[in-house]
LOLUM-174356 format. One record per residue (C-alpha): residue in three letters; chain; x, y, z. Coordinates in Angstrom, 1 decimal. Each point is the difference from the previous one (the first is absolute). Example, Ala and Ser with C-alpha at 12.3 -4.5 7.8 and 13.67 -1.06 7.14 Angstrom:
2
  code  unit      xx      yy      zz
   ALA     A    12.3    -4.5     7.8
   SER     A     1.4     3.4    -0.7
This chain:
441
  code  unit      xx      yy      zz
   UNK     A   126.3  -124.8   124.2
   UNK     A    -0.7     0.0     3.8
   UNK     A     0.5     3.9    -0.2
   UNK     A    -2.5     0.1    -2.1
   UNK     A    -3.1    -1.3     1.8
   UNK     A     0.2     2.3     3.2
   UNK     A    -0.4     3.2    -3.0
   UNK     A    -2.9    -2.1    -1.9
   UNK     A    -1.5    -0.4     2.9
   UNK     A     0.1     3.7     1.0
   UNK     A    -0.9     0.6    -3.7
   UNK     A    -3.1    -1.9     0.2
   UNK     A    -1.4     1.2     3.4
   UNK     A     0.5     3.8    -1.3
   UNK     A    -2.2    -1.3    -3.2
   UNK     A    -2.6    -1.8     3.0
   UNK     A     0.0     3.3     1.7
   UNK     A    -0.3     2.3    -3.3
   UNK     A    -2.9    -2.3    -1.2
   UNK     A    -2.2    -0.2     3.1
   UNK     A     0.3     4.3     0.6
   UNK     A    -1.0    -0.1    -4.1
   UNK     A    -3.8     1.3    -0.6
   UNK     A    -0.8    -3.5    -2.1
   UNK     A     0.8    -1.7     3.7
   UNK     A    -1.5     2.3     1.8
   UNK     A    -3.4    -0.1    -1.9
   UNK     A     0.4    -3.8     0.0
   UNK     A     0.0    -0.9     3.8
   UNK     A    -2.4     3.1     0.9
   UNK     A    -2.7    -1.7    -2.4
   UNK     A    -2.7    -0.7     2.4
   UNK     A    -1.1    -3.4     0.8
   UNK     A    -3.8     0.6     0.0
   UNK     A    -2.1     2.0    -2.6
   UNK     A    -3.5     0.9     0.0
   UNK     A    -1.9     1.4    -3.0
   UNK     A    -3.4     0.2    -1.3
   UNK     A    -1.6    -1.6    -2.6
   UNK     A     0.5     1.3    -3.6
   UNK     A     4.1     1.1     1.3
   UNK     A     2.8    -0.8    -1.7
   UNK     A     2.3    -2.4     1.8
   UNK     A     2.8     2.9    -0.1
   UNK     A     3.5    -0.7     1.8
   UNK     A     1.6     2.5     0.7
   UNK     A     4.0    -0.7    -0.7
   UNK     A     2.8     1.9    -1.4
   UNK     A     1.6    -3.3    -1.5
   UNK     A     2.1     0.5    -3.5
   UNK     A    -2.0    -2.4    -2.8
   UNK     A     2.8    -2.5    -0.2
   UNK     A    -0.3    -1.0     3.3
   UNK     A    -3.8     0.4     0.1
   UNK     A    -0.2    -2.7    -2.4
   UNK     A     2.3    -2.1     2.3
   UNK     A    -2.7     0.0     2.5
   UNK     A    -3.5    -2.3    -0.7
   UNK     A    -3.2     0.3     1.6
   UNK     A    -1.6    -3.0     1.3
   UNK     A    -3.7     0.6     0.5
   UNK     A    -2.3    -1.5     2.3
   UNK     A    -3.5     1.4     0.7
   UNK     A    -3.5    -1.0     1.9
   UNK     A    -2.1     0.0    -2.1
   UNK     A     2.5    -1.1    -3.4
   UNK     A    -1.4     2.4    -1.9
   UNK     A     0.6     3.2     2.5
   UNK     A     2.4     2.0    -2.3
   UNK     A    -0.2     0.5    -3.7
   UNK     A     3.2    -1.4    -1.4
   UNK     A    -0.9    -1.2    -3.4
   UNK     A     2.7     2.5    -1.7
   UNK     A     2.7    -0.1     2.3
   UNK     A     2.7    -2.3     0.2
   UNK     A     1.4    -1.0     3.7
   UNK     A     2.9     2.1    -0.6
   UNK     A     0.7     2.7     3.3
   UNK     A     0.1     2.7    -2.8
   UNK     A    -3.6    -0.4    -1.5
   UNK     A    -1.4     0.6     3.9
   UNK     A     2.2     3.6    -0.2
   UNK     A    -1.3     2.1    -3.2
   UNK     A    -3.6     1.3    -0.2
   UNK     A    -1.7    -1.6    -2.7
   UNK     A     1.4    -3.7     0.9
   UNK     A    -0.4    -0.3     3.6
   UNK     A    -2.8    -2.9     0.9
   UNK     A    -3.9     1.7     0.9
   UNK     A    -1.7    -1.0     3.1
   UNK     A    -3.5    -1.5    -1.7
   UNK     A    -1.5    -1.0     3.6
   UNK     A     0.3    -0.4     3.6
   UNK     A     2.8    -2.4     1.5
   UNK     A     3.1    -0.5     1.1
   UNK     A     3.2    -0.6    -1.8
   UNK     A     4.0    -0.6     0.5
   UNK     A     2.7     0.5    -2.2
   UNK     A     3.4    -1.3     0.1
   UNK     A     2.9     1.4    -1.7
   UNK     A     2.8    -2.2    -1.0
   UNK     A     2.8     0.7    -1.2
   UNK     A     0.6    -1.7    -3.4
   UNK     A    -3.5    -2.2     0.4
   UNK     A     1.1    -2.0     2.9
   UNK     A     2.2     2.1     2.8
   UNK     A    -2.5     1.7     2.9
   UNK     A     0.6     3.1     0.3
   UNK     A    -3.4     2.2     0.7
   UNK     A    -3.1    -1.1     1.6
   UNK     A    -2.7     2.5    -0.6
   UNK     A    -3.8    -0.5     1.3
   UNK     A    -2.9     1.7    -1.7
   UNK     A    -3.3     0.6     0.9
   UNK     A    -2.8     1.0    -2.0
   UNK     A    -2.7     2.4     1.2
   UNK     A    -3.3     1.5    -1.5
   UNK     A     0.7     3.0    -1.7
   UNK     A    -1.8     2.4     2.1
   UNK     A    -1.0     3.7    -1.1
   UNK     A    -0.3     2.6     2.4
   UNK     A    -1.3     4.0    -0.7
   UNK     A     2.7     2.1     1.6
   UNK     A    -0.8     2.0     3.1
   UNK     A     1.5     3.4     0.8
   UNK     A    -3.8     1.0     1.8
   UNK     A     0.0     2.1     3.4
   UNK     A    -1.9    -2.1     2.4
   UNK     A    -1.1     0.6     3.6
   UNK     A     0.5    -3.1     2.2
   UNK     A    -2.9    -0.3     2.8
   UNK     A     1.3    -2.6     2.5
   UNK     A    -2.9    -0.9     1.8
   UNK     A    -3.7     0.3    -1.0
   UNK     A    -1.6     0.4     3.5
   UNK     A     1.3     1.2     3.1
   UNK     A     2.8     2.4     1.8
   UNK     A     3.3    -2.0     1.3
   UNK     A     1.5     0.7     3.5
   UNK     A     3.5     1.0    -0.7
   UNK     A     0.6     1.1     3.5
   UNK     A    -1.2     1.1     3.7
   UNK     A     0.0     3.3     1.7
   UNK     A    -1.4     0.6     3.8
   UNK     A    -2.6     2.6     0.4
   UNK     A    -0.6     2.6     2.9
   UNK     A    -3.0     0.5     1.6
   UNK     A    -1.1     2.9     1.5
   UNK     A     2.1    -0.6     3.3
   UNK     A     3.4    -0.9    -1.8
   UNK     A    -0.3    -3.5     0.2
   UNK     A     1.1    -1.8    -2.9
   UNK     A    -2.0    -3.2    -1.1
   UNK     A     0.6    -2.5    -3.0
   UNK     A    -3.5    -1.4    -0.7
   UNK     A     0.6    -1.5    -3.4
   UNK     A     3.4    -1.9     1.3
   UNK     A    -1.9    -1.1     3.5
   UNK     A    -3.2    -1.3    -2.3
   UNK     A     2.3    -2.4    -1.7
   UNK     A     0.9     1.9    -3.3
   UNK     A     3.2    -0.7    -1.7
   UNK     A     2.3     1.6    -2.1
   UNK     A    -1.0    -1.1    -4.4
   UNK     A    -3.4    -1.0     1.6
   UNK     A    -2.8     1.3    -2.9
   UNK     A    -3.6     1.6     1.9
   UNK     A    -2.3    -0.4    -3.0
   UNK     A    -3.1     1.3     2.2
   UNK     A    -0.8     2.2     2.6
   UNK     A    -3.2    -0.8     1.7
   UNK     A    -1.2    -1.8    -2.7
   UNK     A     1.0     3.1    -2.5
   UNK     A     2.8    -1.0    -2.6
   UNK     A     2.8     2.0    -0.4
   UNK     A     2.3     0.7    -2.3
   UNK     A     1.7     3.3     0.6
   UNK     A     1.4     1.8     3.8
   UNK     A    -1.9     2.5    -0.3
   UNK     A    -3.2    -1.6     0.3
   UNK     A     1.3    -2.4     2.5
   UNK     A     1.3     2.9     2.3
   UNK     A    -3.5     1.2    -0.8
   UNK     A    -2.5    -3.0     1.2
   UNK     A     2.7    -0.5     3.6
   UNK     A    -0.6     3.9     0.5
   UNK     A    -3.8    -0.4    -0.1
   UNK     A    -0.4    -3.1     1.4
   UNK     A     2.4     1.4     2.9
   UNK     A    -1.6     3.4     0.4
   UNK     A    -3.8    -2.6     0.6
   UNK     A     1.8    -1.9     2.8
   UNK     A    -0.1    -3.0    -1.7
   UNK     A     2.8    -2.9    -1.2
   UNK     A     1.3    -0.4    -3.2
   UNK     A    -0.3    -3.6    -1.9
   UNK     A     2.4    -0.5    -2.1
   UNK     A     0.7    -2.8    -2.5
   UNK     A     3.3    -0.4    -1.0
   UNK     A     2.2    -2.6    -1.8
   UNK     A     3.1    -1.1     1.0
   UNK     A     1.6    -3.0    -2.7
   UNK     A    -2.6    -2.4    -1.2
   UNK     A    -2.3     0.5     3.5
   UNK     A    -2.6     2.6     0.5
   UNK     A    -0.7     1.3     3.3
   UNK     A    -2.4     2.1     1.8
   UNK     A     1.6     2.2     3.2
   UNK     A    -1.5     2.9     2.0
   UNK     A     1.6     3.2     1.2
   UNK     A    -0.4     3.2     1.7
   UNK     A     0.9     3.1    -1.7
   UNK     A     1.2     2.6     2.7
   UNK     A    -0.4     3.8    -0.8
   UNK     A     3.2     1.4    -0.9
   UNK     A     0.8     3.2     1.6
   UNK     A     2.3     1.4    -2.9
   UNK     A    -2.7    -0.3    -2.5
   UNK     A    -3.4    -0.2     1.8
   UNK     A    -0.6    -3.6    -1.3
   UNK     A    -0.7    -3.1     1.0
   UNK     A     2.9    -2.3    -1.2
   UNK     A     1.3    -3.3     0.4
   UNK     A     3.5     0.4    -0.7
   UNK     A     0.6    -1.4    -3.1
   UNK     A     2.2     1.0    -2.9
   UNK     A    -1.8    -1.0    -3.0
   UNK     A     0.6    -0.1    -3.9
   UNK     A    -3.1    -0.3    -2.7
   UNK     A     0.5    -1.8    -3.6
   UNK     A     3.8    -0.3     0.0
   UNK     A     0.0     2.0    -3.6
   UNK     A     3.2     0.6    -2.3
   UNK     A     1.1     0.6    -3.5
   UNK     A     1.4    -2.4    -2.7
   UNK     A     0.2    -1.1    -3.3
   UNK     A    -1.9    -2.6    -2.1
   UNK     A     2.7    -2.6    -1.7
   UNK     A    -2.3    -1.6    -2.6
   UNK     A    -3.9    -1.4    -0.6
   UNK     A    -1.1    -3.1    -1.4
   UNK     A    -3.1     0.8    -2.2
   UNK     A    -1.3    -3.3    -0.6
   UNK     A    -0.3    -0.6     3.9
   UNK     A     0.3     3.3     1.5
   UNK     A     2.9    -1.2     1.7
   UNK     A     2.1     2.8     1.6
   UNK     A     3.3     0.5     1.5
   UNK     A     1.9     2.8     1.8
   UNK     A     2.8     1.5     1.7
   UNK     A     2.6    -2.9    -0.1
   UNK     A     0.3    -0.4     3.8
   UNK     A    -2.0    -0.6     2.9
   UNK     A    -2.2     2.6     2.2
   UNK     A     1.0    -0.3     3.4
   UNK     A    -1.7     1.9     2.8
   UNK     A     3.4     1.5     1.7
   UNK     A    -1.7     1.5     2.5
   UNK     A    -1.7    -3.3     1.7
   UNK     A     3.2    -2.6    -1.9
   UNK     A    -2.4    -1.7    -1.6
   UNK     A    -0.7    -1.2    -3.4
   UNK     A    -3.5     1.3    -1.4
   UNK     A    -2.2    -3.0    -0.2
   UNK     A    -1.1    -1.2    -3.1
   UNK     A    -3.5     1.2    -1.4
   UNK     A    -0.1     3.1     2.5
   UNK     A    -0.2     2.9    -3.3
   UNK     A    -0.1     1.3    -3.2
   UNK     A     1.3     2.2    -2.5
   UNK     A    -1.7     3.4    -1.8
   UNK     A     1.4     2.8    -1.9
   UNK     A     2.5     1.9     0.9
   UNK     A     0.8     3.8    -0.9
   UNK     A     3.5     1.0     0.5
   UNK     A    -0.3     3.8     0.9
   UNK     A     4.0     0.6     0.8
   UNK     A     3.2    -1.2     0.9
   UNK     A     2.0    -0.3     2.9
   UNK     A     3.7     0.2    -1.4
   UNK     A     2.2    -2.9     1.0
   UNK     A     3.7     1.1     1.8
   UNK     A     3.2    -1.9     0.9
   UNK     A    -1.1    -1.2     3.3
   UNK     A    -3.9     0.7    -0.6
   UNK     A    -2.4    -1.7    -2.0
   UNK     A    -2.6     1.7    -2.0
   UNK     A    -3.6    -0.6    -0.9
   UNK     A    -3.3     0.3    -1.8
   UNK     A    -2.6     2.3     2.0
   UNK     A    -2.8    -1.4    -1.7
   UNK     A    -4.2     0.0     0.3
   UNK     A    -2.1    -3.1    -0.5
   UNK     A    -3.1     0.1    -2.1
   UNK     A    -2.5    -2.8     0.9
   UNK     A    -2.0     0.9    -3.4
   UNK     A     3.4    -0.1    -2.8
   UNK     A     0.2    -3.1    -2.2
   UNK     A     2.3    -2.2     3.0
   UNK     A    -1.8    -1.8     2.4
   UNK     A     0.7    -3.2     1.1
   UNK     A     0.7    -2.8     2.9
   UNK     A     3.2    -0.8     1.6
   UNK     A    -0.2    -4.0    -0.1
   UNK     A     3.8    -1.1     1.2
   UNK     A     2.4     2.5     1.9
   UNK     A     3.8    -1.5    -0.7
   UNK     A     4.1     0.1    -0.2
   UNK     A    -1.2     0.8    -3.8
   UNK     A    -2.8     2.8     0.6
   UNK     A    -3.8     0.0    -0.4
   UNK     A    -2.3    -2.0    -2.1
   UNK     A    -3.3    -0.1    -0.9
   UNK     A    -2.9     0.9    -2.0
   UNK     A    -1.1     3.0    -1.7
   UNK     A    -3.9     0.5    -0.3
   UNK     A     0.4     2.1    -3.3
   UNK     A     2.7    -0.7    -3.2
   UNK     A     2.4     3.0    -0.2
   UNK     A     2.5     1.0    -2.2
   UNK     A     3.0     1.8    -0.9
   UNK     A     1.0     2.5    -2.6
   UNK     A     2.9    -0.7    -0.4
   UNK     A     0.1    -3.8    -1.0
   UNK     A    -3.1    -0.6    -0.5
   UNK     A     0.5    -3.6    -1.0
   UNK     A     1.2    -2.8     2.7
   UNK     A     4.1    -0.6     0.1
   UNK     A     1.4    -3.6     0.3
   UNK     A     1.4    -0.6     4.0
   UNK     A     4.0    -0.2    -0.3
   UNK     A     1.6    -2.7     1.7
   UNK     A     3.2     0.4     1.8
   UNK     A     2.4    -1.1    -2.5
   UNK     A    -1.6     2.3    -2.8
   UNK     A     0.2     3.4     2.0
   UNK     A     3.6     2.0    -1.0
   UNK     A     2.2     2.2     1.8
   UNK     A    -0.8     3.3    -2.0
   UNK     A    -2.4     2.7    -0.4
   UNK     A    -3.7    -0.4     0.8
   UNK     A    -2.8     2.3     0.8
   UNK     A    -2.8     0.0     3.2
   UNK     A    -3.4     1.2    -0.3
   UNK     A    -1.3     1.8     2.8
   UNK     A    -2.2     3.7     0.7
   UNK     A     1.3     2.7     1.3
   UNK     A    -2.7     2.7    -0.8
   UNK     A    -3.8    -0.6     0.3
   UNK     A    -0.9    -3.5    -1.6
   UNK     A     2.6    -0.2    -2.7
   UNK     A     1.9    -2.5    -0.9
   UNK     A     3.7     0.1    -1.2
   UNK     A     2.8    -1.4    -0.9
   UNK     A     3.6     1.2     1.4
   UNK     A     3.2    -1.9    -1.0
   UNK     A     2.0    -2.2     2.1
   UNK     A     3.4    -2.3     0.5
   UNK     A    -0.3    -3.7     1.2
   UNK     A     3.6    -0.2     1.7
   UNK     A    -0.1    -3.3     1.2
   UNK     A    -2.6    -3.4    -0.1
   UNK     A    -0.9    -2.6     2.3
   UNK     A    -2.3    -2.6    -1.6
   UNK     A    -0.1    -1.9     3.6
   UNK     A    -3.4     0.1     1.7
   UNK     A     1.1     2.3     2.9
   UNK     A    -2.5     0.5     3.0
   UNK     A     0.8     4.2     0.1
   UNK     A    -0.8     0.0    -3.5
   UNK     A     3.6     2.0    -1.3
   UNK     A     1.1    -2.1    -3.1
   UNK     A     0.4     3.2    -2.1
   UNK     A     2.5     3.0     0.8
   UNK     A    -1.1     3.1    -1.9
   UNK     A     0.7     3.4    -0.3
   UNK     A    -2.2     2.9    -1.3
   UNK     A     1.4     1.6    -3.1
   UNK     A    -2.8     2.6    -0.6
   UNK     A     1.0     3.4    -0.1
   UNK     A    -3.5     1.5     0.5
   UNK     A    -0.7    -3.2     2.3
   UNK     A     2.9     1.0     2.4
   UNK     A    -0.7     3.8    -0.5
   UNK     A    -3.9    -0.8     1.5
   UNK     A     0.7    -2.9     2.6
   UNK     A     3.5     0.5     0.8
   UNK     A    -0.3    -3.9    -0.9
   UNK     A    -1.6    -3.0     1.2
   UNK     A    -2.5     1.6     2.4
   UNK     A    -2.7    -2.2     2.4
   UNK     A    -3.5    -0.4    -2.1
   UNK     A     2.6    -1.3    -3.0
   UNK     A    -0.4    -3.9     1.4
   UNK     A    -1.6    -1.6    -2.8
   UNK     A     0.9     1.5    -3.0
   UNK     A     0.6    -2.4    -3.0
   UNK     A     3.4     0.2    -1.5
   UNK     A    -0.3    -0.7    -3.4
   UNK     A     3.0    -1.5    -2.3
   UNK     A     0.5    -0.9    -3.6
   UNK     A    -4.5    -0.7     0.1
   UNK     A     0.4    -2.1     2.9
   UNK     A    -1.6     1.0     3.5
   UNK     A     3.1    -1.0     1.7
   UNK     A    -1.2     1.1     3.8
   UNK     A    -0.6     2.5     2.3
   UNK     A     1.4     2.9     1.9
   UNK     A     0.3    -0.9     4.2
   UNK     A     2.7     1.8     1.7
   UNK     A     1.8     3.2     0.9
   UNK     A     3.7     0.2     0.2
   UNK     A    -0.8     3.2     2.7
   UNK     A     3.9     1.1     0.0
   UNK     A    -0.1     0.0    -3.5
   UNK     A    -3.6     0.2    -1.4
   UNK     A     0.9    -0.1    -3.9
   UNK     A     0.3    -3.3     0.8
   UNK     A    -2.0    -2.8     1.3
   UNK     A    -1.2    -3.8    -0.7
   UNK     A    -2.8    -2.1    -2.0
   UNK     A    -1.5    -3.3    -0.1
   UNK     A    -0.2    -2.0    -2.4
   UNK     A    -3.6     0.0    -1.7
   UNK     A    -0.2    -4.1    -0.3
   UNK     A     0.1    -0.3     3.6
   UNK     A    -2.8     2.6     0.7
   UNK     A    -1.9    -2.3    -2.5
   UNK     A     0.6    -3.2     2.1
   UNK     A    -2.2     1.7     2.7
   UNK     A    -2.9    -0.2    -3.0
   UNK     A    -1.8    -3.4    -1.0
   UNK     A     1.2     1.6    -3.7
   UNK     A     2.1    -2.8    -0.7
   UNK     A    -1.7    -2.7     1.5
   UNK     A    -3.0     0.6    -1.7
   UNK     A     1.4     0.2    -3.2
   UNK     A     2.1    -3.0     0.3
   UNK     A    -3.5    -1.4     0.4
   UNK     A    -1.4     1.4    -3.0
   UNK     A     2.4    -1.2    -2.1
């Protein structure tokens, strides 16, 4: 007998070890603790548990408000919350947590859900062109200028200008691209006189003068400045509320990189955008859409919030989109699969298309960069176009199983088949979406 014990006790820690490397456990302890689905959803858990021990397992229900989730024709067993067809609907709003017990009385599983709004959301997949700043050229750098005797002067730098400083007027004129500003310190300079400038630096606005010094390279009076007009780029609308023209785009945020600075919030808009080729992506070199903008297409609108998440804001004028051309339920984390999906994005002219993907890996987390989806372009004619995921792409919906699930964002440059999303719901928690229809209801 006490031979026995040492090999019953090996016995059952080989059976421990078998049974926690099984799928069953597996799917069991990677159940998350926190769910979020809309209103309308079926309260689906997603288990790999054999029925026997499914029914071994009760469901102990408690919700704010009582009646949150329909469960008039299910009974508390684990196995009525796994099949379509039996699973408990979210009816409203609320909050709710469910504990599994083993045989109606062990703990096992503590699972918190949250109820949302179902929100509907027409897909993206338009070109845009992103103008950063309404009014105004940005100094990006300084540059000394000769005078006719070789002696170099800084007269922007020695006024008091400083590097992600905006002028918005010259002399009183407003300005908006370098040309004309090069233009008005040239003529002002040629008559002898000063230049006023108004500039904006933060929240302050400031008024400084400076002498522009003819430039003997050029035969122009400079003030040795390098400047940049509307800071204007490429990218992809990810969706469009119709009922209050609520937009959102790109998936990330714009950052000026040559000044370090974030874009301030309310300093743009967004128009049409023609895509009129492609610069092919490489191992080691990203690619892009060359594009024109078109202040007269059927895009226009403001950019109200600049964020981790991308753009939002309002459109002036409802669009719409070919190819669904009815609004999409949001996905929540827990609902989006590793599989096949597709992205909608243009790649000729104004055309919208869809191009088939892989989701390779999901992080429901609310993550600051914005990565909680791995994917990988499975396209042929996609990859035979853009070599992959190519710059201009940021923003294009990805689409699963009629969900919007999220949004295209990065590049993986040494390998640009693949790249990563966010997740849609977190774009929308940059909207008042939610709230306002938590308050409607």
């Amino acid at each position: 007998m006490p031979q026995r014990r040492p090999l019953l006790g090996i016995v059952l820690a080989i059976l421990v070890v078998l049974i926690s490397f099984s799928p069953q456990f597996k799917s069991f302890y990677s159940m998350p603790t926190f769910l979020k689905l809309g209103v309308g959803e079926e309260l689906g858990i997603n288990l790999k548990l054999p029925t026997c021990l499914a029914d071994k397992l009760k469901v102990e229900v408690d919700s704010n408000p009582k009646d949150l989730l329909n469960l008039t024709n299910t009974s508390n067993n684990l196995s009525n919350f796994l099949q379509a067809g039996t699973c408990p609907i979210a009816v409203k709003p609320g909050e709710a947590n469910l504990k599994l017990k083993l045989f109606g009385f062990i703990p096992v599983k503590n699972v918190n859900v949250d109820v949302q709004p179902r929100i509907e959301l027409v897909p993206g997949g338009h070109a845009i062109g992103i103008l950063l700043k309404t009014q105004g050229v940005t100094v990006i750098g300084f540059a000394p200028v000769k005078d006719e005797t070789g002696k170099e002067h800084m007269p922007g730098e020695e006024a008091g200008l400083m590097v992600g400083d905006i002028i918005e007027t010259v002399n009183g004129t407003p300005v908006v691209t370098d040309e004309e500003t090069a233009k008005i310190i040239n003529n002002m300079g040629s008559k002898g006189k000063p230049i006023a400038l108004e500039i904006k630096r933060g929240n302050q606005q400031k008024k400084l003068m400076v002498n522009p010094v003819k430039c003997r390279d050029t035969n122009r009076y400079r003030i040795g400045l390098y400047i940049r007009d509307n800071a204007a780029g490429v990218g992809t609308l990810t969706f469009y509320h119709p009922e209050t023209q609520v937009y959102g785009a790109l998936g990330h945020v714009i950052a000026d990189v040559e000044i370090n600075r974030q874009i301030a919030h309310g300093d743009g808009k967004i128009v049409n955008a023609a895509i009129q080729g492609i610069h092919q992506a490489r191992r080691g070199q990203p690619g892009e859409k060359i594009g024109t903008f078109e202040n007269s297409g059927t895009i226009f609108g403001d950019i109200r919030k600049n964020t981790n998440f991308g753009i939002f804001g309002f459109m002036n004028r409802p669009i719409k989109n070919d190819i669904y051309r009815k609004p999409l339920p949001v996905a929540y984390g827990h609902q989006v699969k590793l599989g096949p999906a597709e992205i909608l994005t243009v790649i000729e002219g104004n055309k919208i298309e869809k191009f088939s993907i892989e989701i390779e890996k999901i992080n429901p987390q609310r993550l600051s960069h914005g990565k909680n989806l791995v994917i990988k372009i499975t396209d042929p004619r996609l990859l035979e176009v853009t070599g992959g995921i190519i710059q201009g792409m940021s923003g294009s919906p990805i689409i699963q199983n009629g969900y919007l699930v999220g949004a295209v964002t990065h590049v993986l440059v040494n390998e640009p088949s693949r790249g990563y999303g966010i997740l849609a719901e977190w774009m929308l928690t940059e909207t008042d979406l939610i709230k306002d229809a938590k308050e409607a209801a």
